[in-house]
Structure formats: structure tokens, C-alpha cells
VEXTI-894619 format. One record per atom (N, C-alpha, C): x, y negated, z negated; residue number from 0. Coordinates in nm, 2 decimals. Atoms other than C-alpha are relative to their C-alpha. Layout:
[pt [X Y Z] NUM]
...
This chain:
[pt [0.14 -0.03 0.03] 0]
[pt [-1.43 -3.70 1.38] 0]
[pt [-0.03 0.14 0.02] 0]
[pt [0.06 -0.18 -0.02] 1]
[pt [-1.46 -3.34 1.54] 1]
[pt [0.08 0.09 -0.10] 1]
[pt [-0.09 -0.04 0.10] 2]
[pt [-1.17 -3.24 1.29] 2]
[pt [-0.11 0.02 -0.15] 2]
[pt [0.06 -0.03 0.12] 3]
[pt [-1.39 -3.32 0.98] 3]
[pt [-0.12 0.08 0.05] 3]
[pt [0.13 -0.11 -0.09] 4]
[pt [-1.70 -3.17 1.19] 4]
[pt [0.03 0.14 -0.06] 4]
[pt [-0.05 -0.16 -0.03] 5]
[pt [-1.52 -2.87 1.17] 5]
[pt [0.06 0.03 -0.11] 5]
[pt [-0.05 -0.06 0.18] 6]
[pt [-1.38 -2.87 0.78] 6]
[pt [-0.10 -0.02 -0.07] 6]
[pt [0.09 -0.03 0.10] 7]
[pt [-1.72 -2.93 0.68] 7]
[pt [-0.07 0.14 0.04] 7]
[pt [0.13 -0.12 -0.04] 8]
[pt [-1.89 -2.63 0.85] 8]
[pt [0.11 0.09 -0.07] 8]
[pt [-0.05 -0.13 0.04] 9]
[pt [-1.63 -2.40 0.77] 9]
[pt [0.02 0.01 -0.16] 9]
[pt [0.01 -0.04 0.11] 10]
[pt [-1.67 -2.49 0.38] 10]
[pt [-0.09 0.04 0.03] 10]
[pt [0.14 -0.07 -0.02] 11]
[pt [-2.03 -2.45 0.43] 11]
[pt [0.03 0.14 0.00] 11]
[pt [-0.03 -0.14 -0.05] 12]
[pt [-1.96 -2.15 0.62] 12]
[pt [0.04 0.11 -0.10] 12]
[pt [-0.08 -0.10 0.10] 13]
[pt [-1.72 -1.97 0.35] 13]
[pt [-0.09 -0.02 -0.10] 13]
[pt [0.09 -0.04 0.13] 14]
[pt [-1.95 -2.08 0.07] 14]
[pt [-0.14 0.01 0.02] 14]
[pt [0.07 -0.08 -0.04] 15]
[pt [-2.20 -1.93 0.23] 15]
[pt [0.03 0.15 -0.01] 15]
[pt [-0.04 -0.17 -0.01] 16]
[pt [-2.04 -1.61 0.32] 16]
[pt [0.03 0.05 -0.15] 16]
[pt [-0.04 -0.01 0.05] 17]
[pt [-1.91 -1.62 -0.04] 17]
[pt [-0.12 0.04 -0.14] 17]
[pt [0.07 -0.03 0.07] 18]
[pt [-2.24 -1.64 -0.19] 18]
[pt [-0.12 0.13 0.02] 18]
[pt [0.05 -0.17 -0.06] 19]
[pt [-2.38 -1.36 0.03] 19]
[pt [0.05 0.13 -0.07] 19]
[pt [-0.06 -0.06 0.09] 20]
[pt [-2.11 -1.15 -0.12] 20]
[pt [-0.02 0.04 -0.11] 20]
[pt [0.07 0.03 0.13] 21]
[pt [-2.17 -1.24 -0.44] 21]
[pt [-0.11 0.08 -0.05] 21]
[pt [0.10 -0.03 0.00] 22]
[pt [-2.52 -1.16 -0.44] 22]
[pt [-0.02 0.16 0.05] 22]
[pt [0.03 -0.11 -0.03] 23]
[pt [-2.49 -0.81 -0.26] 23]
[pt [0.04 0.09 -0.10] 23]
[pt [-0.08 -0.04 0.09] 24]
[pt [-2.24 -0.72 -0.52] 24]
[pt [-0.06 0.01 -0.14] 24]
[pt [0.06 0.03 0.12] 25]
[pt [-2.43 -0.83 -0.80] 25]
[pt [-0.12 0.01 -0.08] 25]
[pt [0.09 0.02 -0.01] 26]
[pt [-2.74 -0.81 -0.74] 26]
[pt [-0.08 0.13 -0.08] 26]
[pt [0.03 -0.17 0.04] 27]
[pt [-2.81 -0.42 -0.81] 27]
[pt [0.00 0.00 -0.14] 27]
[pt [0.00 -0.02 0.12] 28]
[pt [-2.65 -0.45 -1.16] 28]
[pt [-0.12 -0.08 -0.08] 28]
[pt [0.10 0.09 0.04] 29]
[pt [-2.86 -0.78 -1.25] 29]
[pt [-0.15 0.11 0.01] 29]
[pt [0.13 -0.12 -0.01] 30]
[pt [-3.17 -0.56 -1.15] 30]
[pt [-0.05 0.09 -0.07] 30]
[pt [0.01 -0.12 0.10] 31]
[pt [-3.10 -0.29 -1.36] 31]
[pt [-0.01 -0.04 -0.11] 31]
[pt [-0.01 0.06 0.14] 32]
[pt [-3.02 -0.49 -1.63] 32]
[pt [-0.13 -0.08 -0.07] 32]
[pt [0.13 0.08 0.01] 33]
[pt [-3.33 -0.69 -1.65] 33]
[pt [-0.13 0.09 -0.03] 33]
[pt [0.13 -0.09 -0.04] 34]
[pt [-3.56 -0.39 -1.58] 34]
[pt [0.03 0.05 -0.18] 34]
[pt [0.00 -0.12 0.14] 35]
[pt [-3.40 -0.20 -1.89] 35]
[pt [0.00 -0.11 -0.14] 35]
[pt [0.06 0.05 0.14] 36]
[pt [-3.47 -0.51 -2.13] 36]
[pt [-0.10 -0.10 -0.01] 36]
[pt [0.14 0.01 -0.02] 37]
[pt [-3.80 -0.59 -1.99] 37]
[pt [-0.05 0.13 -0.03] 37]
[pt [0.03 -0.07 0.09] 38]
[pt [-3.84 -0.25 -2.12] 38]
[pt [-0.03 0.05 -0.08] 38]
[pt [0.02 0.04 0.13] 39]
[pt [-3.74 -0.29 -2.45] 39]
[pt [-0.09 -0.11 -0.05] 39]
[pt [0.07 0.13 0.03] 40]
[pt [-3.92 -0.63 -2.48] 40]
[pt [-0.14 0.07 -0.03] 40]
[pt [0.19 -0.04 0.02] 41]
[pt [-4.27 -0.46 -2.44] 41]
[pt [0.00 0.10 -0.08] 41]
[pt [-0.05 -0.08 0.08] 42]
[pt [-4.17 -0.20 -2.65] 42]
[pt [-0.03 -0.03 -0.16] 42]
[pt [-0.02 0.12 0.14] 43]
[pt [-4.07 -0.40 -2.96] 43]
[pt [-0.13 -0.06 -0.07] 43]
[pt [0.11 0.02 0.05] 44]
[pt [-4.39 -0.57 -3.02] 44]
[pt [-0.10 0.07 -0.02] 44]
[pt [0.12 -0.11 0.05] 45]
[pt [-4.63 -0.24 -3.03] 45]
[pt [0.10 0.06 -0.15] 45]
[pt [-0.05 -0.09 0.11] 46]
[pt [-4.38 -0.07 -3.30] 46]
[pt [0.00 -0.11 -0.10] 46]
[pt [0.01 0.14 0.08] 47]
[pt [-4.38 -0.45 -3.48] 47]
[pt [-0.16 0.01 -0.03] 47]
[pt [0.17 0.07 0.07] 48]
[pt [-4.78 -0.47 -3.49] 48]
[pt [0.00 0.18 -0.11] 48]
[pt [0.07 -0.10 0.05] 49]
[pt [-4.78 -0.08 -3.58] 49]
[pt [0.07 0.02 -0.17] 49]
[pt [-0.10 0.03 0.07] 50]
[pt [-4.50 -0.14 -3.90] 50]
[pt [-0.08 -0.11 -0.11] 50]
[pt [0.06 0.08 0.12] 51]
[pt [-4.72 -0.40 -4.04] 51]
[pt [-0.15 0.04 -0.09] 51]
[pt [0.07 -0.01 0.02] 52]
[pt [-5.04 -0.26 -4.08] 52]
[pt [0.03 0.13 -0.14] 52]
């Protein structure tokens, strides 16, 4: 019983640590990437209304 005790925490554990990782690693680009086409997005629609008139 303390055997599986102890193979569940340390998946937990690793896929934890694994998603921390993950996330520090990742996280910056995601960020960037989002910012620069929530950018464009608001963008787009003033050059679309100004195009039709």
C-alpha cells in the first residue's frame, strides 16, 4: 500500500514538475504571439470599414 502511495505522488509530482517546465518555456513565446495578432485583428477591421466607403 505505501509502495503505490509513493508511485502515485511521484507521477503527480513529475507531471507537475513537467508542466511547470512547460509553461516557463513556453509561455513568453505564446505571449508574444498573441499580442502580435491581437494587433493585427484590431487593425483589420478599421482598413475593411475604410475600403468600403
Amino acid at each position: 500500500m505505501l509502495e503505490e502511495a509513493i508511485t502515485v505522488a511521484a507521477i503527480i509530482g513529475g507531471s507537475a514538475a513537467a508542466v511547470w517546465y512547460a509553461k516557463n518555456k513556453f509561455q513568453p513565446g505564446i505571449e508574444r504571439d498573441l499580442e502580435r495578432i491581437e494587433s493585427t485583428t484590431y487593425e483589420r477591421p478599421e482598413s475593411r470599414h475604410k475600403t468600403h466607403k
